[in-house]
C-alpha positions in Angstrom: -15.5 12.5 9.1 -14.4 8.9 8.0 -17.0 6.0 8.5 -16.6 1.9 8.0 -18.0 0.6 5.3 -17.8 -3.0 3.3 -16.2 -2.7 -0.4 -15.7 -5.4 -3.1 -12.6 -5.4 -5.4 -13.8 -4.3 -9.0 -10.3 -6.3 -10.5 -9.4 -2.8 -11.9 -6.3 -0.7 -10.5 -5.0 2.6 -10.9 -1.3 2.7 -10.7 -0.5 -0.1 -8.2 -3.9 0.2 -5.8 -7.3 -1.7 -6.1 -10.1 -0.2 -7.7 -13.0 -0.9 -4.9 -17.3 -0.2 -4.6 -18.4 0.2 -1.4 -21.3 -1.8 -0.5 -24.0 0.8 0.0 -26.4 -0.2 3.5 -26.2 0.9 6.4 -25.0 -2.8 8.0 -21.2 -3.5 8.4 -20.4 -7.0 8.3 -17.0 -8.1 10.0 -16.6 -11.2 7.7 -16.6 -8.8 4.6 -13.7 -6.4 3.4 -13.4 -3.3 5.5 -11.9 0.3 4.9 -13.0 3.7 5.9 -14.5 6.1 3.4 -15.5 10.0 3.7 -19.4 10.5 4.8 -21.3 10.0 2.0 -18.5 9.2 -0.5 -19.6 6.8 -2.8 -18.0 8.0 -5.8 -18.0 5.3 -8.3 -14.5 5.7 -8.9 -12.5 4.8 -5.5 -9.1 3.6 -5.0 -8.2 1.4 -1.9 -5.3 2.7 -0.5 -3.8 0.0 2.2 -1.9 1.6 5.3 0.2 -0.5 7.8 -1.5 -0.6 11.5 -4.4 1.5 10.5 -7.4 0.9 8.7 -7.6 1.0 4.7 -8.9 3.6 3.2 -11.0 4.5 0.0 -10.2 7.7 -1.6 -10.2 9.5 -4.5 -7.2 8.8 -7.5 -7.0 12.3 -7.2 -5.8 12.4 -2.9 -4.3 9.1 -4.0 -1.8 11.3 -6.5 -1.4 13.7 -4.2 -0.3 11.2 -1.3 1.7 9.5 -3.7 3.7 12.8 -5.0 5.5 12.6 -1.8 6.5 8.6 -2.6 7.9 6.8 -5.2 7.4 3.6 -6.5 10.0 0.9 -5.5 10.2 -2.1 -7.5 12.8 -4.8 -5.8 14.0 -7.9 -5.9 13.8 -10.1 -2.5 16.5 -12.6 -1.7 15.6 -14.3 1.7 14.6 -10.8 3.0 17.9 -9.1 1.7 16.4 -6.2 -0.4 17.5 -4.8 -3.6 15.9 -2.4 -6.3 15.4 -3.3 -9.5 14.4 -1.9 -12.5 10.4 -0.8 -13.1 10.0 -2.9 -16.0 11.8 -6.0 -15.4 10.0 -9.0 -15.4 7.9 -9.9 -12.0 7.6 -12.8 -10.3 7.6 -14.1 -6.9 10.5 -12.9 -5.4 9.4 -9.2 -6.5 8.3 -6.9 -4.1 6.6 -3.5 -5.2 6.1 -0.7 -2.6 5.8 3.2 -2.4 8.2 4.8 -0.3 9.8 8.0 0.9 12.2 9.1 -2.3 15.3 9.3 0.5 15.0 5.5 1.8 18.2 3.8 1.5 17.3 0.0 0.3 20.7 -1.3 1.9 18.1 0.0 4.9 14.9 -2.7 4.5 14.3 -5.7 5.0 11.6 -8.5 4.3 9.8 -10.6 6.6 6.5 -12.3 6.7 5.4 -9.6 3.8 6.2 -6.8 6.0 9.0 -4.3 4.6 11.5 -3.0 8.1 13.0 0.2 8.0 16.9 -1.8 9.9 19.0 0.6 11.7 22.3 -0.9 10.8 24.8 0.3 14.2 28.6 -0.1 13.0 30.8 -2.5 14.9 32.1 -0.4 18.1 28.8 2.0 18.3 26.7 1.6 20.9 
């Protein structure tokens, strides 16, 4: 069982994610950070782990490796929402865009928009 708690950023991450605390109390605020955290959970060590639609969650490094063993990390380069990968280490700026993935995507596939990465379903000319 999940619960809402509060959480401040420590500044620290592991791999690409936010180290977070949660706020120990029992009272929520809505003006303060939210994610959901196991019952009782309040390791000292928790990564915030940021899902699209759904509320973020704070979790262990270790279920954050095991989440991410089925990802990979994509590091690319956005050009008015035209996508393309680039290389882990190259300089970042920007324009860069860093994101984990399913290791199939096809970049040609994703766009950019209002810092949103779409999965586009390109049709060729003639197919309905």
């Amino acid at each position: 069982m999940r619960v809402i708690k509060n959480f401040k950023p420590t500044g620290d991450k592991y791999r690409d994610f936010p180290i977070v605390k949660i706020i120990k109390g029992d009272d929520v605020f809505e003006d303060l950070p939210l994610c959901s955290v196991a019952f009782g959970d309040l390791s000292e060590t928790l990564v915030l782990y940021i899902r699209q639609n759904s509320f973020n969650i704070a979790i262990s490094p270790k279920e954050l490796d095991s989440i991410l063993s089925k990802l990979e990390r994509y590091v690319m380069h956005n050009d008015n929402g035209h996508l393309t990968r680039i290389e882990d280490n190259a300089k970042i700026d920007e324009n860069t865009v860093i994101s984990w993935l399913p290791k199939d995507v096809n970049v040609d596939d994703l766009e950019y928009k209002n810092g949103e990465i779409y999965l586009i379903k390109k049709v060729k000319e003639g197919d309905e």
